[in-house]
N, C-alpha and C positions, 0 to 999 in steps of 0.2 A: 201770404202773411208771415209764413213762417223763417222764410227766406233773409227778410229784411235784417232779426238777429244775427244771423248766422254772417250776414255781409256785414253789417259790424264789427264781430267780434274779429273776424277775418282784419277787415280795415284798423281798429284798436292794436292789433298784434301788428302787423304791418308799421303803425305811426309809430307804435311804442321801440319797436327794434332800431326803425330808422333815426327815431332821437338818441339812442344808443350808440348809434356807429356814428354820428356826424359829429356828435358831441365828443366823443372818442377820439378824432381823426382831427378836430378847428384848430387846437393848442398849436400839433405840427406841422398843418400846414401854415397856421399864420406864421410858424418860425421861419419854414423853409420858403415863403413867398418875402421875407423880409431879406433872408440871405439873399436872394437872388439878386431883388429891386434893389438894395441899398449901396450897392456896388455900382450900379446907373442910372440913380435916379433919384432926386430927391423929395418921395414921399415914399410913402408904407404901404401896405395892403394888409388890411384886419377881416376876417370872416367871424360873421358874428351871428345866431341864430337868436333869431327874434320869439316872439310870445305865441306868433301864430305859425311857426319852425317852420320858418320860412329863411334862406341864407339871407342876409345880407354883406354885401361888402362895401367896407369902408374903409377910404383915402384917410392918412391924415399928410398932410405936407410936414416936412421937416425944420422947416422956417419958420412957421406961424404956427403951428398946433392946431391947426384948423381941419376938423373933421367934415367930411361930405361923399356922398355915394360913390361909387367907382365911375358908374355911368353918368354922372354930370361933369366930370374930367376931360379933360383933353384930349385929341386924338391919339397924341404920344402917349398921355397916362394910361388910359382903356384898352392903347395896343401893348404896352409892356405890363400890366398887370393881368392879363389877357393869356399872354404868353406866358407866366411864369405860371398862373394857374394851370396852364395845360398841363405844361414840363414834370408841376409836379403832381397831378394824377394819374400822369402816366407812371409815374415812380411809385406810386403808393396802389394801385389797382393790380388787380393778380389774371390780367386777360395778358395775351403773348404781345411783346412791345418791334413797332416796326421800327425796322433801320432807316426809314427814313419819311420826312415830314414836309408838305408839299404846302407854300404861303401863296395863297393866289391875291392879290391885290393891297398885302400886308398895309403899305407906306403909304396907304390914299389918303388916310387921314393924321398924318403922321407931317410936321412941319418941317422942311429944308434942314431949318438947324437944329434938327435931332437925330439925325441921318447917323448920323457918327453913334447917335448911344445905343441906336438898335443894331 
């Protein structure tokens, strides 16, 4: 019985620190995932923590203003906003970064004529 406080307070410090670093960390990456995409691609990536700090990310297209999840996007969209998330927590994470990065089946879902923007 007594356990159960103590894995709370444990979990509360835990949630509470984690809302601290990601909230800390959204601002730059949504800049640096827009620098990336906006050079080949015309939509955005927004990272946005929701109510239950939970991430979400969101598409908006450049065209329309039309917002929607990352994951209901295209295979081109999903794989380049994919990719630029990676690129940049590997830049922002403080573990030792490898010289090299190994894409096994990258372009499956990736259409003929976008070949060229990846």
């Amino acid at each position: 019985m007594t356990c159960a406080p103590i894995c709370f307070g444990i979990y509360c410090y835990y949630d509470k620190s984690l809302d601290r670093t990601i909230a800390y960390k959204i601002p730059y990456i949504n800049d640096r995932l827009n620098d990336l995409l906006g050079d080949l691609t015309d939509f955005s990536v927004n990272i946005q923590l929701n109510d239950k700090k939970e991430l979400d990310f969101v598409m908006t297209e450049n065209n329309t203003g039309l917002n929607k999840f990352l994951y209901t996007g295209s295979g081109f969209e999903r794989t380049m906003g994919s990719l630029a998330l990676r690129h940049i927590l590997v830049e922002i994470n403080c573990l030792p970064k490898f010289n090299m990065l190994f894409l096994d089946e990258i372009l499956g879902k990736v259409s003929h004529n976008n070949y060229d923007k990846v």
